[in-house]
C-alpha positions, 0 to 999 in steps of 0.5 A: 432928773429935773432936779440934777439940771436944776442943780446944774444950773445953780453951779453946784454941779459945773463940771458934770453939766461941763462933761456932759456938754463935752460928750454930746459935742464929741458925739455930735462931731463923730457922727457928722465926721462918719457921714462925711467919709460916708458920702464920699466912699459912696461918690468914689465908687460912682465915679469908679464904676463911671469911668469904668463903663466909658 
C-alpha cells in the first residue's frame, strides 16, 4: 500500500490519488450535511414539545 501512495506521489498515479482525494472530501461533506439536518430535527422536536407544554 506504501507503494501506490509513493507512486502517487511521483505523478504516475495523478487521477487516482486526484478520485481518491474527490471521494473522502465528498464523504467528508456528507457526513457533516447529516449532523447538521440531525441537529436541527433534534431542536425542532424540542421546540415543539416546548410550545406545546406552555
Amino acid at each position: 500500500m506504501q507503494a501506490f501512495f509513493v507512486s502517487a506521489a511521483s505523478g504516475g498515479y495523478f487521477y487516482t490519488a486526484t478520485g481518491v482525494g474527490v471521494v473522502i472530501a465528498s464523504l467528508i461533506t456528507l457526513i457533516f450535511s447529516m449532523s447538521i439536518m440531525l441537529m436541527e430535527e433534534v431542536t425542532s422536536k424540542e421546540n415543539k414539545s416546548n410550545i406545546r407544554s406552555l
